[in-house]
PDB file with SEQRES, HELIX, SHEET and CRYST1 records, atoms N, CA, C and O in Angstrom:
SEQRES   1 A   75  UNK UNK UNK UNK UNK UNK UNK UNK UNK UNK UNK UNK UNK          
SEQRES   2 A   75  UNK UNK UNK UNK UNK UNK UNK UNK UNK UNK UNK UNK UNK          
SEQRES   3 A   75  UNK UNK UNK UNK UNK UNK UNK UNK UNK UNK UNK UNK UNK          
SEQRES   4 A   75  UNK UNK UNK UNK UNK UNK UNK UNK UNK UNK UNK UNK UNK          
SEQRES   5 A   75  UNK UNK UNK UNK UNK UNK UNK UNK UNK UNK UNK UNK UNK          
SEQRES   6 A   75  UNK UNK UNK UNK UNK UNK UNK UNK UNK UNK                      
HELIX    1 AA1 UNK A    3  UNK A   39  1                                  37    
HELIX    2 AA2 UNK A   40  UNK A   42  5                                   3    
HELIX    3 AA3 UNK A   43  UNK A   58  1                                  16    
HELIX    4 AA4 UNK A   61  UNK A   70  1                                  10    
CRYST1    1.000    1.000    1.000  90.00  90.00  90.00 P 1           1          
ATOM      1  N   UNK A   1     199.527 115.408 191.791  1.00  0.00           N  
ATOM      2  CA  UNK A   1     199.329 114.183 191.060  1.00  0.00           C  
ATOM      3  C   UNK A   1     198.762 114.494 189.683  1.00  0.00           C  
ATOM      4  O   UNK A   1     198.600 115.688 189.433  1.00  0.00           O  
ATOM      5  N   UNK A   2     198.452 113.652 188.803  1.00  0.00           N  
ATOM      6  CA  UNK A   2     198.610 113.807 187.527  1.00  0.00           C  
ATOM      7  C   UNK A   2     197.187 113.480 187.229  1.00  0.00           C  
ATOM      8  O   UNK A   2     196.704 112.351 187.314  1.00  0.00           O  
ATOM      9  N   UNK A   3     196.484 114.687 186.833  1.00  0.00           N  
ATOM     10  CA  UNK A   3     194.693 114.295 186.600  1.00  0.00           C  
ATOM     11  C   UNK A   3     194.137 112.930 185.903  1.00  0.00           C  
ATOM     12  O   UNK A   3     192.990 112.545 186.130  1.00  0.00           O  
ATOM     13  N   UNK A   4     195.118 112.151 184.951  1.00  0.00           N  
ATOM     14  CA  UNK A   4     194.835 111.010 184.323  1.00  0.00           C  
ATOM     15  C   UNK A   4     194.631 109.965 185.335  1.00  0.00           C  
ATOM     16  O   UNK A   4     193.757 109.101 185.403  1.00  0.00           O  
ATOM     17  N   UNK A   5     195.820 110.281 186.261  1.00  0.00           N  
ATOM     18  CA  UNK A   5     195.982 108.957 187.227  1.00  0.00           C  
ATOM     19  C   UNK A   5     194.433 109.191 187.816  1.00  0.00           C  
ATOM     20  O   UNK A   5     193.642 108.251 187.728  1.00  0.00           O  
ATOM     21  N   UNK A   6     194.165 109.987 188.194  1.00  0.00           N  
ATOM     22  CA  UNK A   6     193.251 110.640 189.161  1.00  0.00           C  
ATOM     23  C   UNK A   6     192.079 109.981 188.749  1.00  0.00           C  
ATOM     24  O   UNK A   6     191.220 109.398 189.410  1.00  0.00           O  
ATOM     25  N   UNK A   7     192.215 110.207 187.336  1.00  0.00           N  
ATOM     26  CA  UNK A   7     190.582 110.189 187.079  1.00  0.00           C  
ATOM     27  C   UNK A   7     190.491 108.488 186.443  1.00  0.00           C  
ATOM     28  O   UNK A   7     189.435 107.990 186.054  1.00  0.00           O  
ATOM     29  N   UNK A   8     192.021 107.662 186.444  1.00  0.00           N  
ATOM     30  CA  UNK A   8     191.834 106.082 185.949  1.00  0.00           C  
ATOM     31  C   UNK A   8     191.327 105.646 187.520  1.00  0.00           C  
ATOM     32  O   UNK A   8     190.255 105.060 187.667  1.00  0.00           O  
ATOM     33  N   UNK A   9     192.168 105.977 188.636  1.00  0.00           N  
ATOM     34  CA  UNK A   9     191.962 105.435 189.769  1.00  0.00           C  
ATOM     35  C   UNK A   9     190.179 105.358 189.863  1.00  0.00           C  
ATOM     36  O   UNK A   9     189.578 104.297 190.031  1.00  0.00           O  
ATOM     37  N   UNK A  10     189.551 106.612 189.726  1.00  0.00           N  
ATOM     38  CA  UNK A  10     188.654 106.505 190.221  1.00  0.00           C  
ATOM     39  C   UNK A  10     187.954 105.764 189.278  1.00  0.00           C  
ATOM     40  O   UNK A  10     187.903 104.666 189.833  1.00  0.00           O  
ATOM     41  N   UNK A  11     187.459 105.663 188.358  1.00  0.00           N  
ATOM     42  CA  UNK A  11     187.266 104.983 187.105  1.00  0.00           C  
ATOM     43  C   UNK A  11     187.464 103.126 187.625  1.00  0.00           C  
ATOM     44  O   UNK A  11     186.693 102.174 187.747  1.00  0.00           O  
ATOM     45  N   UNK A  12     188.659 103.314 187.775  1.00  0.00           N  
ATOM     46  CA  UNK A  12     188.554 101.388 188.330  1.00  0.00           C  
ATOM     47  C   UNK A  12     187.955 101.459 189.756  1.00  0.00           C  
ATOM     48  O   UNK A  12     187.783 100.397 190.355  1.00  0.00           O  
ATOM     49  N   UNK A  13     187.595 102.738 190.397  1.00  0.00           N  
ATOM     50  CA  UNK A  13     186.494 102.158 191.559  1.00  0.00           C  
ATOM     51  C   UNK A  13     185.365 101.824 191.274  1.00  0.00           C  
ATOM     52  O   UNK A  13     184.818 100.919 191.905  1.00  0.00           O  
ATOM     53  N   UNK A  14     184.906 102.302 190.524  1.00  0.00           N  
ATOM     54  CA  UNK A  14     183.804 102.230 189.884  1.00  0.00           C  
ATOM     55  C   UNK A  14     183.106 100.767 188.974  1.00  0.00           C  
ATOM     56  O   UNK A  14     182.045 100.143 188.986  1.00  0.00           O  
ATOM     57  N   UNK A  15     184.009 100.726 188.465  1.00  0.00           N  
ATOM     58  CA  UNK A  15     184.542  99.412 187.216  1.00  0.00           C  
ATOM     59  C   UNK A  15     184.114  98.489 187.966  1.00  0.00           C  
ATOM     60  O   UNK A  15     182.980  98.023 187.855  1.00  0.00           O  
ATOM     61  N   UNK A  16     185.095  98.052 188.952  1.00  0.00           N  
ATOM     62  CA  UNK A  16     185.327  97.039 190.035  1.00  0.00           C  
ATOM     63  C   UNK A  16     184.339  96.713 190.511  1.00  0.00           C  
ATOM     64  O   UNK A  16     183.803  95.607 190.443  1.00  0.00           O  
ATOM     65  N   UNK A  17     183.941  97.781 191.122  1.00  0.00           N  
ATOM     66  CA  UNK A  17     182.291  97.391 192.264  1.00  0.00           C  
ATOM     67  C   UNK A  17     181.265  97.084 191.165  1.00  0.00           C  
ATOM     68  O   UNK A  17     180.431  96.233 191.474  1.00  0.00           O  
ATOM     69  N   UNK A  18     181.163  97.669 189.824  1.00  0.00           N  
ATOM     70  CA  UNK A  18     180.264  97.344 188.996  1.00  0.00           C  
ATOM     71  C   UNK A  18     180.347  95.984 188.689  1.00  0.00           C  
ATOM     72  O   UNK A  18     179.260  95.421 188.555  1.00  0.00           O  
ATOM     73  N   UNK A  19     181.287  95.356 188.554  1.00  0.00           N  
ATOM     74  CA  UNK A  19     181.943  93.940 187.932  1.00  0.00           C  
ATOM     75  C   UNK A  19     181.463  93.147 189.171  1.00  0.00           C  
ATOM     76  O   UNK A  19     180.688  92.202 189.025  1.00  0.00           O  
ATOM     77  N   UNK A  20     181.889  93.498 190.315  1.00  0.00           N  
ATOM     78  CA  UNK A  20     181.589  92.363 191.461  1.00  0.00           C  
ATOM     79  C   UNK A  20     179.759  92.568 191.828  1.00  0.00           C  
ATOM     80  O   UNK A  20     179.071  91.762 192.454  1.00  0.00           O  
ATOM     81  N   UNK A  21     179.306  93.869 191.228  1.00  0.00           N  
ATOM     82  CA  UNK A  21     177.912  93.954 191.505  1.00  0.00           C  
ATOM     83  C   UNK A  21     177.098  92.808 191.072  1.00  0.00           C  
ATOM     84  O   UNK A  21     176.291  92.032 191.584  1.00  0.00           O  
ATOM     85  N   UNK A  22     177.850  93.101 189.458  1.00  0.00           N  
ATOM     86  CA  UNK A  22     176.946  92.128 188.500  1.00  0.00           C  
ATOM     87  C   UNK A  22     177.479  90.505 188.449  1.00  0.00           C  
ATOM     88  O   UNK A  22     176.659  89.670 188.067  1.00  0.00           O  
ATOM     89  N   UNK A  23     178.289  90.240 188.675  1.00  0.00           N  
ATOM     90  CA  UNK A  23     178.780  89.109 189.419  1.00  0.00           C  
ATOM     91  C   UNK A  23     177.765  88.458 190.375  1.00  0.00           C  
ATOM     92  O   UNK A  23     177.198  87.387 190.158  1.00  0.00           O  
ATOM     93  N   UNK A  24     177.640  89.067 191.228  1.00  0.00           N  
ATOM     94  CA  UNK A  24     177.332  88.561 192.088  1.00  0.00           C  
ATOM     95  C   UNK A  24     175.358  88.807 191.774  1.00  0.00           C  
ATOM     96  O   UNK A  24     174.597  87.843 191.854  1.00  0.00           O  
ATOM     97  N   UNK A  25     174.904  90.106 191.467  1.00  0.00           N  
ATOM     98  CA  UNK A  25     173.007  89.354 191.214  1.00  0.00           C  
ATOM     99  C   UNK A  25     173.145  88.637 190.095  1.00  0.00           C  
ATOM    100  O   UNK A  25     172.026  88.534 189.592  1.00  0.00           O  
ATOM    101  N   UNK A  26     174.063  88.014 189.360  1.00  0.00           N  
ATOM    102  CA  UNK A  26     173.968  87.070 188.193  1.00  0.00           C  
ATOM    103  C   UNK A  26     173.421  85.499 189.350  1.00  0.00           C  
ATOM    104  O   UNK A  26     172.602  84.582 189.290  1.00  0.00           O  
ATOM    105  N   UNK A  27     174.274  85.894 190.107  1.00  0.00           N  
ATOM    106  CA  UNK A  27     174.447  84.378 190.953  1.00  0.00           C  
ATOM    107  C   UNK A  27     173.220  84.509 191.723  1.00  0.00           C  
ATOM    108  O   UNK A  27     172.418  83.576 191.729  1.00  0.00           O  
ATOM    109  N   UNK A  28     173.009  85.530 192.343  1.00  0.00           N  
ATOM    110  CA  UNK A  28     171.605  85.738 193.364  1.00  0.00           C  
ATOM    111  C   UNK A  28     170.373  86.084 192.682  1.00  0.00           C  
ATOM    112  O   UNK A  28     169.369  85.962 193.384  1.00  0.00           O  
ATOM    113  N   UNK A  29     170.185  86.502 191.437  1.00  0.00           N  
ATOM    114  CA  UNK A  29     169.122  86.447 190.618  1.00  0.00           C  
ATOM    115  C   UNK A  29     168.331  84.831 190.557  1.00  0.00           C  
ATOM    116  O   UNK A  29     167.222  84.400 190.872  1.00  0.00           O  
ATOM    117  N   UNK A  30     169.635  84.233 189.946  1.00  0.00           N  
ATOM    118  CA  UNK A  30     169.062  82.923 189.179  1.00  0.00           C  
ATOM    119  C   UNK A  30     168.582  82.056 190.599  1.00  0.00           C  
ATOM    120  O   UNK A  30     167.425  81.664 190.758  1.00  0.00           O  
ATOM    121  N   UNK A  31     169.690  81.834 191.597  1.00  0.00           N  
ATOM    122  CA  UNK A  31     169.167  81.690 192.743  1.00  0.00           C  
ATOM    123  C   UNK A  31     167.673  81.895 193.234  1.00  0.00           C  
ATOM    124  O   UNK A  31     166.858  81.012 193.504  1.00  0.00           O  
ATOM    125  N   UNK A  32     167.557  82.866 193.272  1.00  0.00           N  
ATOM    126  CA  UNK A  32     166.200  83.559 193.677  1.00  0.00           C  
ATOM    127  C   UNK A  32     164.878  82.935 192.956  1.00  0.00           C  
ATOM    128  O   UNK A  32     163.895  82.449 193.515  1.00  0.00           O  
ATOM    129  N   UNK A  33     165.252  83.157 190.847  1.00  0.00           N  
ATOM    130  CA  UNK A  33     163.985  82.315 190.204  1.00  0.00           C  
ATOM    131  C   UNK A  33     163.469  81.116 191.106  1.00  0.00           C  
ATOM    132  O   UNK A  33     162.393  80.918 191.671  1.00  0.00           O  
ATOM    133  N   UNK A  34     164.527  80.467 191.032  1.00  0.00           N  
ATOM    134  CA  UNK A  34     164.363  78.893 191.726  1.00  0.00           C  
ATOM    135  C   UNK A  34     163.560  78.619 193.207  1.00  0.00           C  
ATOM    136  O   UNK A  34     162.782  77.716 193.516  1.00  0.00           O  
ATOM    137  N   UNK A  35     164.083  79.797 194.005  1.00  0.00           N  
ATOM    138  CA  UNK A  35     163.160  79.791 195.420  1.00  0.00           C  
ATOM    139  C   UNK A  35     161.732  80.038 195.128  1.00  0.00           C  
ATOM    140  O   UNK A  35     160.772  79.406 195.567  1.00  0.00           O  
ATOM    141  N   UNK A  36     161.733  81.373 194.066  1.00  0.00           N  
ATOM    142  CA  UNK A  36     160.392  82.014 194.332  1.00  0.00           C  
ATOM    143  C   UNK A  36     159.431  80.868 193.339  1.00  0.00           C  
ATOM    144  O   UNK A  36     158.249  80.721 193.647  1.00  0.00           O  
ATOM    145  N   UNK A  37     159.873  80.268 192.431  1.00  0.00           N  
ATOM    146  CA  UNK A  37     159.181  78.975 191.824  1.00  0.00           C  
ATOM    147  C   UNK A  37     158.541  78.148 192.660  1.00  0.00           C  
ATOM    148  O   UNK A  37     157.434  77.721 192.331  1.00  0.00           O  
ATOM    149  N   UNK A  38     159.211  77.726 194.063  1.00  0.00           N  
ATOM    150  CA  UNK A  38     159.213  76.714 194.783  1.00  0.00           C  
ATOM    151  C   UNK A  38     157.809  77.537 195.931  1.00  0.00           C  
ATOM    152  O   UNK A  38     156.680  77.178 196.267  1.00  0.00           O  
ATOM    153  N   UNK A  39     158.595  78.649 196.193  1.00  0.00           N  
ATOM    154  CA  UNK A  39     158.011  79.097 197.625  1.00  0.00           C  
ATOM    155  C   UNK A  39     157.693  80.797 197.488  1.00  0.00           C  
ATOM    156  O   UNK A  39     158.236  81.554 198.292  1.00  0.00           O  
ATOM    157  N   UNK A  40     156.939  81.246 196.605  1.00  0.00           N  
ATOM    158  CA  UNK A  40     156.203  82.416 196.506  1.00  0.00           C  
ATOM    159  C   UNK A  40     156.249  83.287 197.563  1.00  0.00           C  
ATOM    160  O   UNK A  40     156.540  84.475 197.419  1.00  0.00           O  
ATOM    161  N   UNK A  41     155.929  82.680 198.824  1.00  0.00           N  
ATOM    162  CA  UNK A  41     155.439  83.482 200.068  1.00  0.00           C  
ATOM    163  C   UNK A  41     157.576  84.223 200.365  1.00  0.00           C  
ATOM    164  O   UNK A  41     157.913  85.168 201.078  1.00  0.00           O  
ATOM    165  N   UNK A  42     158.347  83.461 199.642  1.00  0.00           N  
ATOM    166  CA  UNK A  42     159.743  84.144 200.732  1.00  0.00           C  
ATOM    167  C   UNK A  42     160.226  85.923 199.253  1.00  0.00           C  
ATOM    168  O   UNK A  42     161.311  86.465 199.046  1.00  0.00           O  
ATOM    169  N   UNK A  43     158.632  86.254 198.539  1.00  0.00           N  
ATOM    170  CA  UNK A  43     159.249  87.225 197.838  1.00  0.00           C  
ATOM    171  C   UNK A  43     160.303  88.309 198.068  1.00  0.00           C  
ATOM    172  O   UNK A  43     161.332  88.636 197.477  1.00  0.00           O  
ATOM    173  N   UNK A  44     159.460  88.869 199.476  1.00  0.00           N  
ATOM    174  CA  UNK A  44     160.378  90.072 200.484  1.00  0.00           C  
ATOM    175  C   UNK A  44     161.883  89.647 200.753  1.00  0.00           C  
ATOM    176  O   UNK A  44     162.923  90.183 200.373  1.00  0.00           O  
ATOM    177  N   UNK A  45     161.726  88.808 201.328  1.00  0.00           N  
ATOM    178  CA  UNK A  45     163.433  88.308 201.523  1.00  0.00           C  
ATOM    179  C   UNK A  45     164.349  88.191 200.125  1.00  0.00           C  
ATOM    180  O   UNK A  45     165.532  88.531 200.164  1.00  0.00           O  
ATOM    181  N   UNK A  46     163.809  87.747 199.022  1.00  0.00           N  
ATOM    182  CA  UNK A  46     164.431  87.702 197.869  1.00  0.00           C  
ATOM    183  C   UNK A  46     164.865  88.424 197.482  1.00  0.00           C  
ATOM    184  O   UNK A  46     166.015  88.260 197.076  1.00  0.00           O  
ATOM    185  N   UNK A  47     164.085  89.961 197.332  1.00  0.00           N  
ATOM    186  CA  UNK A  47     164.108  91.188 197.207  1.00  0.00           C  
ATOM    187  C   UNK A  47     164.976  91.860 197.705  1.00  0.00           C  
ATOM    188  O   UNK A  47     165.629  92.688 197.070  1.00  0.00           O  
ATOM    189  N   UNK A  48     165.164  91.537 199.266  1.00  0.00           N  
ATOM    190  CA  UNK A  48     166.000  92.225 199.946  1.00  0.00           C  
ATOM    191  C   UNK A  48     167.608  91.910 199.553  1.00  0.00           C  
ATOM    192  O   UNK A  48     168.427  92.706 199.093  1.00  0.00           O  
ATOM    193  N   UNK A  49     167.795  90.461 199.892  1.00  0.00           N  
ATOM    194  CA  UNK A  49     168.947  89.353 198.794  1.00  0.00           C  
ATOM    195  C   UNK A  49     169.537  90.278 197.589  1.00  0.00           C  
ATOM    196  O   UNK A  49     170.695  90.687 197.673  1.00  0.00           O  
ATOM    197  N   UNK A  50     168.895  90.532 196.705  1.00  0.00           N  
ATOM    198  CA  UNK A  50     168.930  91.420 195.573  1.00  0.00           C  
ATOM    199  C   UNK A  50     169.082  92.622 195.507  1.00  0.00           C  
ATOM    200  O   UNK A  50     169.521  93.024 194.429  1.00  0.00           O  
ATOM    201  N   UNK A  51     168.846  93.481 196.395  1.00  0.00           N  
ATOM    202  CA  UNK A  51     169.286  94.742 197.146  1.00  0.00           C  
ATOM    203  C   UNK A  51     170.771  94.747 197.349  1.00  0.00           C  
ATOM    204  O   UNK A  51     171.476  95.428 196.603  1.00  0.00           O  
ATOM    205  N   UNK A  52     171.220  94.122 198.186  1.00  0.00           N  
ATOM    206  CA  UNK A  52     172.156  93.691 199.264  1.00  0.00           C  
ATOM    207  C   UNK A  52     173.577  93.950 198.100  1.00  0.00           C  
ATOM    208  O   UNK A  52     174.416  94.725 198.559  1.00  0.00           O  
ATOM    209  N   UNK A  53     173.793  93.567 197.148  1.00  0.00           N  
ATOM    210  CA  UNK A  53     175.087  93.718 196.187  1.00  0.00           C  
ATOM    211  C   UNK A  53     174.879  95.414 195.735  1.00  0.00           C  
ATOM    212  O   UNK A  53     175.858  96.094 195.428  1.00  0.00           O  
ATOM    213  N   UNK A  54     173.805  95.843 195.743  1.00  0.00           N  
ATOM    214  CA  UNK A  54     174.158  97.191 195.073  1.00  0.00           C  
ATOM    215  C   UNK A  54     174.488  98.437 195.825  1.00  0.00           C  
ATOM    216  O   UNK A  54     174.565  99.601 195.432  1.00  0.00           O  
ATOM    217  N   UNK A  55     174.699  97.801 197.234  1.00  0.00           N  
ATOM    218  CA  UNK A  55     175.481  98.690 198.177  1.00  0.00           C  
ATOM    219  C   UNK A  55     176.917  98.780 198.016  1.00  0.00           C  
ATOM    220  O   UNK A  55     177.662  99.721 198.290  1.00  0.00           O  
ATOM    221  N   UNK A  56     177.228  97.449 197.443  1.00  0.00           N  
ATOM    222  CA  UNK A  56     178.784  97.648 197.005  1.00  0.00           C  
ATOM    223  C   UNK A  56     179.364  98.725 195.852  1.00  0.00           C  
ATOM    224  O   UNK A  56     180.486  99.218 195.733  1.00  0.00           O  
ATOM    225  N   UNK A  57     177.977  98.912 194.940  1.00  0.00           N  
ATOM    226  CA  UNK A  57     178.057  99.599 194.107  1.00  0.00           C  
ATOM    227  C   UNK A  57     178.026 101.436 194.421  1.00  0.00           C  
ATOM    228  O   UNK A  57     178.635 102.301 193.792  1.00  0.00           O  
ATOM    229  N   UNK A  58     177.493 101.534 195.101  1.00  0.00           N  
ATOM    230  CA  UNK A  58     177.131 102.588 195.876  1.00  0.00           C  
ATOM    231  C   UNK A  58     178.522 103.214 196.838  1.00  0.00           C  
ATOM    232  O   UNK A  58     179.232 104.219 196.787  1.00  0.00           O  
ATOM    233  N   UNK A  59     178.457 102.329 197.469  1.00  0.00           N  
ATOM    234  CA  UNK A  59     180.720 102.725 198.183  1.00  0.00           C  
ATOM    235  C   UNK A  59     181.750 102.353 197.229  1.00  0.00           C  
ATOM    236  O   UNK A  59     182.945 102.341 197.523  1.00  0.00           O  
ATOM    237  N   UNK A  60     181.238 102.016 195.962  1.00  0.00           N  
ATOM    238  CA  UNK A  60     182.351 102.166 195.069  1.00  0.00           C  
ATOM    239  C   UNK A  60     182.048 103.230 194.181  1.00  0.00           C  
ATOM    240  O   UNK A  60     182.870 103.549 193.322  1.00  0.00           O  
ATOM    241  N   UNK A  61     180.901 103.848 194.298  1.00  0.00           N  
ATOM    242  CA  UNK A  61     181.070 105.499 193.777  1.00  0.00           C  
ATOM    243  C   UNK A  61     181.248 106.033 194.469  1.00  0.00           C  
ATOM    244  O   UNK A  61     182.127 106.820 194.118  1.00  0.00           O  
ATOM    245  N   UNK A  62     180.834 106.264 195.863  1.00  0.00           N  
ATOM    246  CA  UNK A  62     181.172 107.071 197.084  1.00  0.00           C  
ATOM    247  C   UNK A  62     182.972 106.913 197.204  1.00  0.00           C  
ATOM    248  O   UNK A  62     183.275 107.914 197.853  1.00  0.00           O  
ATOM    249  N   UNK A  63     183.951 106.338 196.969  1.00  0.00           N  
ATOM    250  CA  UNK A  63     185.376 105.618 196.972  1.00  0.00           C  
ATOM    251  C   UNK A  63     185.802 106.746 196.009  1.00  0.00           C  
ATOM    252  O   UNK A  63     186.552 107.678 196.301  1.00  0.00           O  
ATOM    253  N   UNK A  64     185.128 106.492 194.651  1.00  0.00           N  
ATOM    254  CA  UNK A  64     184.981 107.460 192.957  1.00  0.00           C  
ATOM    255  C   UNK A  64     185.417 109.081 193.376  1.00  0.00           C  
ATOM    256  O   UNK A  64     186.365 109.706 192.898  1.00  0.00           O  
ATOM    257  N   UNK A  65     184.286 109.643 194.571  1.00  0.00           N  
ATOM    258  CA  UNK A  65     183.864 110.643 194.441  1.00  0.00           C  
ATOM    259  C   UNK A  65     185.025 111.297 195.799  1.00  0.00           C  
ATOM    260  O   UNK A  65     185.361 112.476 195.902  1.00  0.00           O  
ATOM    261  N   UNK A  66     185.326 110.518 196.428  1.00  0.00           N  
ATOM    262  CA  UNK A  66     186.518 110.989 197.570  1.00  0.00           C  
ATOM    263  C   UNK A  66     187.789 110.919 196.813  1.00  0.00           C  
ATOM    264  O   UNK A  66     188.623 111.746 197.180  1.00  0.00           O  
ATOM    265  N   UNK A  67     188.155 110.102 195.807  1.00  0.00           N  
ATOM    266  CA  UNK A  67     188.908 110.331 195.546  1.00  0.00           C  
ATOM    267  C   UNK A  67     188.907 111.520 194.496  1.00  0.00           C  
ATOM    268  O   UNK A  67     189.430 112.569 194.873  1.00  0.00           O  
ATOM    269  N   UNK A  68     188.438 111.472 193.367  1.00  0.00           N  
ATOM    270  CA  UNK A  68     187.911 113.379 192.687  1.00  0.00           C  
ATOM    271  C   UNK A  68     188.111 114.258 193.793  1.00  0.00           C  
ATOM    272  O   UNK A  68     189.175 114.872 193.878  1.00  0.00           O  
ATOM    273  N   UNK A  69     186.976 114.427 194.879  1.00  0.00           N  
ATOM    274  CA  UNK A  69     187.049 115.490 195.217  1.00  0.00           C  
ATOM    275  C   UNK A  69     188.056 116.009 196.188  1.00  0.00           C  
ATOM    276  O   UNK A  69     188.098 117.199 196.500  1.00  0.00           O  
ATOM    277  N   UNK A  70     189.072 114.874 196.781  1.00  0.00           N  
ATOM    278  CA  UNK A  70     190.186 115.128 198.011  1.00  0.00           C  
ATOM    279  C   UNK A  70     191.290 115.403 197.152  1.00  0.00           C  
ATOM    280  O   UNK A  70     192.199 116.211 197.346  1.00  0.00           O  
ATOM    281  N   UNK A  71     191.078 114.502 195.999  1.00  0.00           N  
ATOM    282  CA  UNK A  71     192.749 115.415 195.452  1.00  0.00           C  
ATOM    283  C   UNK A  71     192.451 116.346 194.630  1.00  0.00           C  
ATOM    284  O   UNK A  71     193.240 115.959 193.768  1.00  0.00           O  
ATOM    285  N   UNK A  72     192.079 117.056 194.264  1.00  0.00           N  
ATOM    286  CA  UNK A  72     191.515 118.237 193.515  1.00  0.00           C  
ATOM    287  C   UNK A  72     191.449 117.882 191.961  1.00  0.00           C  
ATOM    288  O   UNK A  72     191.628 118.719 191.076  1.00  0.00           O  
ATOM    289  N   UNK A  73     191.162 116.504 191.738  1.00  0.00           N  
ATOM    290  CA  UNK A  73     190.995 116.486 190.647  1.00  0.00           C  
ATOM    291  C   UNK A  73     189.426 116.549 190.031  1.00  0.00           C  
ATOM    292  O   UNK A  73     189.245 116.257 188.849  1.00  0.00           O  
ATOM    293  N   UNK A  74     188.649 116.825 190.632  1.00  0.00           N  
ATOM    294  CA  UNK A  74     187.329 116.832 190.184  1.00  0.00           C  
ATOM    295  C   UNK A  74     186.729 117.996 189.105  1.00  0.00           C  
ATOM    296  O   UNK A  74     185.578 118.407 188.961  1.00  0.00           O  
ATOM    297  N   UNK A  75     187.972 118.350 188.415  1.00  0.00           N  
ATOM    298  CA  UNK A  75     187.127 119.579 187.303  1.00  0.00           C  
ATOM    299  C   UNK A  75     187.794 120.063 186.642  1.00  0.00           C  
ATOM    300  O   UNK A  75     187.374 120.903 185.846  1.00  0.00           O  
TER     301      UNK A  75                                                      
END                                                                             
């Protein structure tokens, strides 16, 4: 395969999960102001809420890095 393809593919794994990352704590951020305004005591859970999207981010570099390193394009 052709190292460009190689290295766009992985590149839009990356992209992608970044885009739906920030997508989505845009929405669960502002969310969150509003609870913790109201109800202080639910901080931990908020926190966790806010966690929770950057796992997507995380298997969309892990996605990045299988694809580099299974087709031998990583170097």
């Amino acid at each position: 395969m052709d190292a460009g393809l190689i290295a766009i593919g992985a590149a839009i794994a990356v992209g992608l999960a970044a885009l739906g990352t920030g997508f989505a704590q845009a929405r669960i951020g502002a969310a969150a102001a509003g609870v913790l305004a109201e109800r202080p005591e639910l901080l931990g859970q908020v926190i966790l809420l806010i966690a929770i999207p950057e796992t997507i981010l995380i298997l969309g570099f892990a996605t990045s890095a299988m694809i580099l390193l299974l087709s031998g394009g990583g170097g």
